[in-house]
N, C-alpha and C positions, 0 to 999 in steps of 0.2 A: 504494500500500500504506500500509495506519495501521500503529504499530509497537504496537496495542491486538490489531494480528490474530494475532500473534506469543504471544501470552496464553492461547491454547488449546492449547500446545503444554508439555509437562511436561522432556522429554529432551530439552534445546537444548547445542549447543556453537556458539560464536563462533568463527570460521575469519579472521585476516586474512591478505592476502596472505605469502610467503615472502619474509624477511629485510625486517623487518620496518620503517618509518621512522613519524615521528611525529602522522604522522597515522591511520596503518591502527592505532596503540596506542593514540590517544585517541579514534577512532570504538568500537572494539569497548570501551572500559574506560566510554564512554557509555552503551553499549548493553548492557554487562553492571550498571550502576547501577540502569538504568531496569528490565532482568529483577527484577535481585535487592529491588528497591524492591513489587515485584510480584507477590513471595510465589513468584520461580522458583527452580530454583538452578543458574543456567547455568555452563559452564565458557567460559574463552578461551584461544583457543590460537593458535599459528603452528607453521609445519611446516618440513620445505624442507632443504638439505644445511647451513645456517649457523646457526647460534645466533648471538645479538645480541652485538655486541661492542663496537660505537662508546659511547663514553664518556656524552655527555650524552643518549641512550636509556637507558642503565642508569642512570644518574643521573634520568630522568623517573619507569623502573621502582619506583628503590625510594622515592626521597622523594615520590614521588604516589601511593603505593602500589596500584599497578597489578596487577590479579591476573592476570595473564598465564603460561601455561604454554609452554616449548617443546615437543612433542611430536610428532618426525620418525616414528613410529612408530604411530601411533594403531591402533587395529585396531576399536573399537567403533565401531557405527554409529547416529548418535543420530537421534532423531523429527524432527527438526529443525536443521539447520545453518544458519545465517544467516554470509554471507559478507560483511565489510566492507572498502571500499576497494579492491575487486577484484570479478570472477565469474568464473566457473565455465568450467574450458576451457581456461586462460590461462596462459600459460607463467610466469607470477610466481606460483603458488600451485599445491599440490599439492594432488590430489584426493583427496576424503574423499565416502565413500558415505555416502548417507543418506535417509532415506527421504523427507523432504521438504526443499525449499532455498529460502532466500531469498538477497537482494541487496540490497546495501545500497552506495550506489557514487558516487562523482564524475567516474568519466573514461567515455572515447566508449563506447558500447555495441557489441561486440564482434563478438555472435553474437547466439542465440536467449536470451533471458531467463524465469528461472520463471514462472510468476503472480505470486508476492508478488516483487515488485523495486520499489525506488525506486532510478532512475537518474535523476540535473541533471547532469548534463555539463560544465554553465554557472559551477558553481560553485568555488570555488580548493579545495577540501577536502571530505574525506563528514566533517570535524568536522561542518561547515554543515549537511549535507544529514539530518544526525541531529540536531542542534538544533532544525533548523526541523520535523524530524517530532514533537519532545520538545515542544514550542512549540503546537504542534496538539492535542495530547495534554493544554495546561495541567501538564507536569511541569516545573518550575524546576530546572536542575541548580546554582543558583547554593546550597542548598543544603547542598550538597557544594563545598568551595573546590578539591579535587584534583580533582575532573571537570572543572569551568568552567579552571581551570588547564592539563590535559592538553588540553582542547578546543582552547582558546586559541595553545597551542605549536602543535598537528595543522595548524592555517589557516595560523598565524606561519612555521612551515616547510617547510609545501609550496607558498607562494607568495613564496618568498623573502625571505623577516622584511618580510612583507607589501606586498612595492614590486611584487606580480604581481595583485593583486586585481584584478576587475571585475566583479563582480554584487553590488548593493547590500546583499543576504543575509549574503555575510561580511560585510562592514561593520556592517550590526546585531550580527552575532554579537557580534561584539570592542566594540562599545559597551555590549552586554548582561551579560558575563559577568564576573563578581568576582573575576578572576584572580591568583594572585601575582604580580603583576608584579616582585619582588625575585627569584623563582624561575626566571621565565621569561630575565632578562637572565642571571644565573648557568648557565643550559642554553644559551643561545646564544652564550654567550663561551666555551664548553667546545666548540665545534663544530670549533674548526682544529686537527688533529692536526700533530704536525712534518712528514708526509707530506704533508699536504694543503700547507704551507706550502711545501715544496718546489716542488709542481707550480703553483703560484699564481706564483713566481718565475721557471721555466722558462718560465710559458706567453706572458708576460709579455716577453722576452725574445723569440719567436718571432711578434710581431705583423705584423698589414700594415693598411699605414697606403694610404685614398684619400686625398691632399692635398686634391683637389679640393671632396670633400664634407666633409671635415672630419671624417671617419670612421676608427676603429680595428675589427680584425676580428680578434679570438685565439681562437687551438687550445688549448685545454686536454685536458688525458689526462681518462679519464674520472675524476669525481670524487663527493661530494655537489653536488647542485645549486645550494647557497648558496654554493659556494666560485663558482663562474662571477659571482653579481652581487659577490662580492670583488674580483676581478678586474676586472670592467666598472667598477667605483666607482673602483678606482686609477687607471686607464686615464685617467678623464675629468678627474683633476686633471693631467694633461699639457696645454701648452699649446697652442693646434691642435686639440686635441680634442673637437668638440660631441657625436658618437655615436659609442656602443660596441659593437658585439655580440660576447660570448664564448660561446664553447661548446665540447661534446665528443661526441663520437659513441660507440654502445654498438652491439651487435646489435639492439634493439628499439626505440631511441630515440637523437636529435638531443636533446638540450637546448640551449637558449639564452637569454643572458641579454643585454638589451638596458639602454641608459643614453642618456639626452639629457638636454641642457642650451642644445640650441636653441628656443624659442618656436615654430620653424616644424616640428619635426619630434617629434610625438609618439609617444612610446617606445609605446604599449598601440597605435596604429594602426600603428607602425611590424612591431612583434610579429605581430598581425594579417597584414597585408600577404606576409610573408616566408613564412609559416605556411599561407596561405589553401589549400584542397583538399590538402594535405601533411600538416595536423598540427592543432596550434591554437594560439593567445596569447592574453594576454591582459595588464592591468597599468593603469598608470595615467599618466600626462602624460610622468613623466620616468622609471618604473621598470617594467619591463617584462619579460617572458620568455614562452615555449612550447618546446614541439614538433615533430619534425617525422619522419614514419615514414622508416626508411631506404630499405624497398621502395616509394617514392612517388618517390622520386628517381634523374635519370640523370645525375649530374655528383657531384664530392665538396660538402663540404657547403661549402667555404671558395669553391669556384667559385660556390655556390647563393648563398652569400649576398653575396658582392660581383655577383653579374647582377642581386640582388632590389636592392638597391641602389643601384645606378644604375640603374634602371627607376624605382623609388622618387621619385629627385630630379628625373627627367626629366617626369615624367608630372604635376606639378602645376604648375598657377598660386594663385599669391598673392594676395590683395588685401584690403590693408586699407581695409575702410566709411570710416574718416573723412578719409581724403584719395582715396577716388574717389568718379567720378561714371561711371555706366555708360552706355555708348552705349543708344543706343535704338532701331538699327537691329537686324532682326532680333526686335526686341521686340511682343509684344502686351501689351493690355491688357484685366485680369481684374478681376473684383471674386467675393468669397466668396458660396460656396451659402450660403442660411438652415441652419445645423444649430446643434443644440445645444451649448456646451461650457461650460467651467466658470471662475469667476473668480473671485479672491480678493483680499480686499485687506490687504497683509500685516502692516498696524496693526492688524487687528482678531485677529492672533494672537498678535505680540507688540508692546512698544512702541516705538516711535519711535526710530532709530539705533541700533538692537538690529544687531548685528552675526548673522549667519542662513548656516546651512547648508541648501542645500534638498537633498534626497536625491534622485535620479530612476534610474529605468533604466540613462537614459543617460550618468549619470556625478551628481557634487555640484558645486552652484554656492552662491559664497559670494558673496553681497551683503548690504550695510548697507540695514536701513529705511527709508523716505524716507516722508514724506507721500502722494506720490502714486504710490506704489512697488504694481502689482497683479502676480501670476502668473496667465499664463492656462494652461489643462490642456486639451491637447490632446486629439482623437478616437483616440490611443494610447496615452493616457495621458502624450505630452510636456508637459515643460517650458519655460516661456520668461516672462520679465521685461515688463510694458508699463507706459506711464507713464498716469496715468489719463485726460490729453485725448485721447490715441490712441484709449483703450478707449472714453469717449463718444462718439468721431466712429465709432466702426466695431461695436460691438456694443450689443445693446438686452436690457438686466438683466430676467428674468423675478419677479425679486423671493421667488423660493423655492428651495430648497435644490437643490445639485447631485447628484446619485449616479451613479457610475460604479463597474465593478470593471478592474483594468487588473491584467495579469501581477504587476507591483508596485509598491502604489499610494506614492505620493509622499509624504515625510518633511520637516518642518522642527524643525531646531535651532538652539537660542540656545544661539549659542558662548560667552556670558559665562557662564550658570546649567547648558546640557548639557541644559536642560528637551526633550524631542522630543514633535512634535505630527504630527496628519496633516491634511496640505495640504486632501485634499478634503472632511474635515469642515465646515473654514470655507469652502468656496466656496459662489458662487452661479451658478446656471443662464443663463446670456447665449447671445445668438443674433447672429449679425453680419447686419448692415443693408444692406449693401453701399453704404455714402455712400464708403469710402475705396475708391480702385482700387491695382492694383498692374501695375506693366508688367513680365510676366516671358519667360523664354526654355528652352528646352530649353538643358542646358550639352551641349558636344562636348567638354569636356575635365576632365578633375580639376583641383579647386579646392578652397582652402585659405581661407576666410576671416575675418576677422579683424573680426568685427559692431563697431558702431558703440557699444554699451555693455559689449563686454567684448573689449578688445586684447592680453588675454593667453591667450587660448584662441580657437585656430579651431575651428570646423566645414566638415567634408569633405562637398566634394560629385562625385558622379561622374558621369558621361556618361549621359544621359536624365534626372536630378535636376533641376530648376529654380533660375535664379537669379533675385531679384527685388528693386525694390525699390517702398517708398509711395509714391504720385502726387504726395503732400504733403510728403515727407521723401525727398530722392535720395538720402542717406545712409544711411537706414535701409533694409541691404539685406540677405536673409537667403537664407538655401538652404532650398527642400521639395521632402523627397524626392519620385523619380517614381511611389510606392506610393499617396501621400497627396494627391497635387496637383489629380489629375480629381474627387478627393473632395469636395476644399476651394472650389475656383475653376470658374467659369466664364466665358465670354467677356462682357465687357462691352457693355454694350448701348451703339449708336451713337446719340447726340444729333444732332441736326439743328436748324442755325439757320436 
């Protein structure tokens, strides 16, 4: 759905979910700028047995000046309801007839959807999911300082003052928008009521601790969800302590908030993991949370997550690139299909010991410029670092420009200046040779490992995933996956003396 198709419609009201939190006010107070910008004159509303009460929601209400009505009684039926941060059905939102409905929404898809729906599931906020429709459109909410403001809170606190992100979408979001940030800190230092502070101390009080793993596991009553990464945060300054998980149980939802401070165990996979066909996570190295449905589970939730747990630590190997060397039994040897991909050399975008954020999919890596520093861009649009003798022995430069479209394409910034560029403007078109080989293996087990140019971030690999390394460099050993591997590789051709 474009939010251009929304324009043929004269009689719209904005519906967000009941009782109502900081995101479902700054999706719909988006999407009432972007009407009323548009020559409409939408109304916004919430429903439901509660009217808004928590402190720094009424504090977003009236110093963003948010035209938000309560309206538990509606009785008109307008040409068009558009629903934000919810649909239609759903026991968080009361039903409003209407002749026509849209969706507008960031969590899992529930039921049957209208026509006009955008559903990203993927994303930490429908802020995101309406900016990036707003973004399409060429509408700037920047603008308006109390949109890009109420935007910016909506993402801020529905992924936990942002330590739950994982789609590189918020992440542009929050580098795009001209927000107050003197506004934003004052709304989120207003968030711990004396209640909340209460239950932060009890729950705190009633922890269990695995020694073994170095893990903490707290109940908390149910609360706002930022109070749980409160809790995970204090947790981790005890000593002993490498991971947290805190949570609280509702009728409709598990939340959880996760914390690491180990190198080996990453909070956003750990989230994942816990979460997987239950619910969802997501986060990032060391800050973490999700989900998880009550009716998905047969145990309580404190049993669910010390078994995920210890499965968790059990089921992986470690290894760091620069002090192994892998066996060879068991191994064959590959060399790459001729295909196309894409190569870039990262002097020619910025200069020389330019300190670089690269943006991808699969998360940001930050490396310093080097001379012979290139990125090559995978047939999924991955990312990954080569040094330029590697890229001469193994790929052969077509000399003209790269073009690819990938779900989304890849970003560099210069963390001194903030200047952001796209990766595969400056690439060029390379095909590999197949001079280097590779001896790899199917894995049989989860692996954690720790590449030979970057020992502070592993990559996971899991059982059918390949492990490898260069014929030329036994150190240099990487994981591909088993989706990509028959893509990339085939069997090396046997030489005969």
């Amino acid at each position: 759905m474009k939010l251009n198709e929304l324009l043929k419609y004269d009689d719209i009201i904005i519906q967000c979910h009941d009782n109502p939190d900081a995101d479902a006010l700054s999706s719909g107070y988006a999407l009432y700028y972007y009407l009323k910008e548009n020559g409409r004159s939408p109304r916004f509303i919430y429903r439901g047995a509660r009217e808004i009460s928590k402190y720094n929601l009424l504090m977003m209400i009236e110093r963003l000046h948010i035209p938000v009505e309560y309206d538990p009684d509606l009785t008109h039926e307008p040409e068009l309801l558009v629903l934000v941060d919810c649909q239609a059905g759903q026991s968080n939102v009361t039903d409003t007839p209407a002749a026509n409905i849209a969706v507008i929404d960031h969590h899992q898809k529930a039921g049957p959807l209208p026509e006009l729906n955008t559903v990203k599931s993927n994303l930490g906020s429908c802020a995101t999911v309406i900016w990036d429709m707003l973004r399409d459109e060429g509408f700037d909410v920047n603008v308006n300082e109390d949109v890009a403001t109420a935007m910016y809170f909506g993402l801020y606190t529905d992924t936990n003052k942002l330590t739950e992100i994982n789609h590189p979408l918020d992440r542009d979001m929050l580098e795009t928008l001209n927000a107050n940030m003197s506004l934003i800190r004052e709304m989120s230092n207003s968030n711990l009521s004396l209640d909340e502070l209460k239950i932060t101390g009890k729950a705190i009080l009633g922890y269990n601790y695995i020694e073994k793993r170095k893990c903490m596991i707290i109940e908390a009553e149910e609360c706002d969800p930022t109070i749980l990464g409160v809790i995970s945060d204090f947790a981790l300054e005890a000593e002993k302590v490498n991971v947290c998980i805190s949570y609280f149980s509702s009728p409709l939802e598990i939340k959880f908030s996760i914390r690491s401070c180990s190198e080996e165990v990453h909070a956003d996979e750990l989230a994942n993991f816990v979460s997987s066909g239950i619910g969802g996570g997501g986060g990032h190295m060391f800050k973490a949370g999700g989900m998880i449905f009550p009716d998905k589970i047969n145990v309580t939730p404190g049993e669910l997550f010390t078994e995920k747990i210890e499965k968790y630590f059990d089921m992986y190997t470690v290894i760091y690139a620069k002090e192994t060397t892998l066996s060879r039994i068991g191994m064959e040897k590959y060399e790459k299909i001729p295909q196309e991909v894409g190569a870039v050399k990262l002097t020619k975008i910025f200069p020389l010991n330019t300190p670089v954020e690269i943006r991808t999919l699969e998360g940001d890596i930050d490396i310093v410029i080097e001379a012979d520093t290139y990125l090559m861009i995978g047939i999924e649009g991955e990312i990954y670092p080569i040094k330029e003798e590697k890229l001469r022995t193994s790929y052969l430069d077509f000399g003209r420009e790269y073009s690819r479209t990938f779900e989304y394409s890849p970003t560099i910034k210069n963390l001194i200046t903030k200047e952001k560029k796209s990766v595969i403007e400056y690439a060029n078109a390379v095909v590999g040779i197949g001079r280097t080989k590779i001896f790899a293996r199917p894995l049989t087990e989860y692996v954690k490992l720790f590449t030979a140019w970057d020992d502070d971030k592993y990559y996971s690999g899991r059982p059918g995933d390949y492990i490898a390394y260069r014929e030329d460099d036994v150190h240099d050993i990487y994981i591909i996956s088993q989706e990509v591997f028959d893509r990339l590789y085939k069997p090396a051709k046997k030489t005969f003396r």
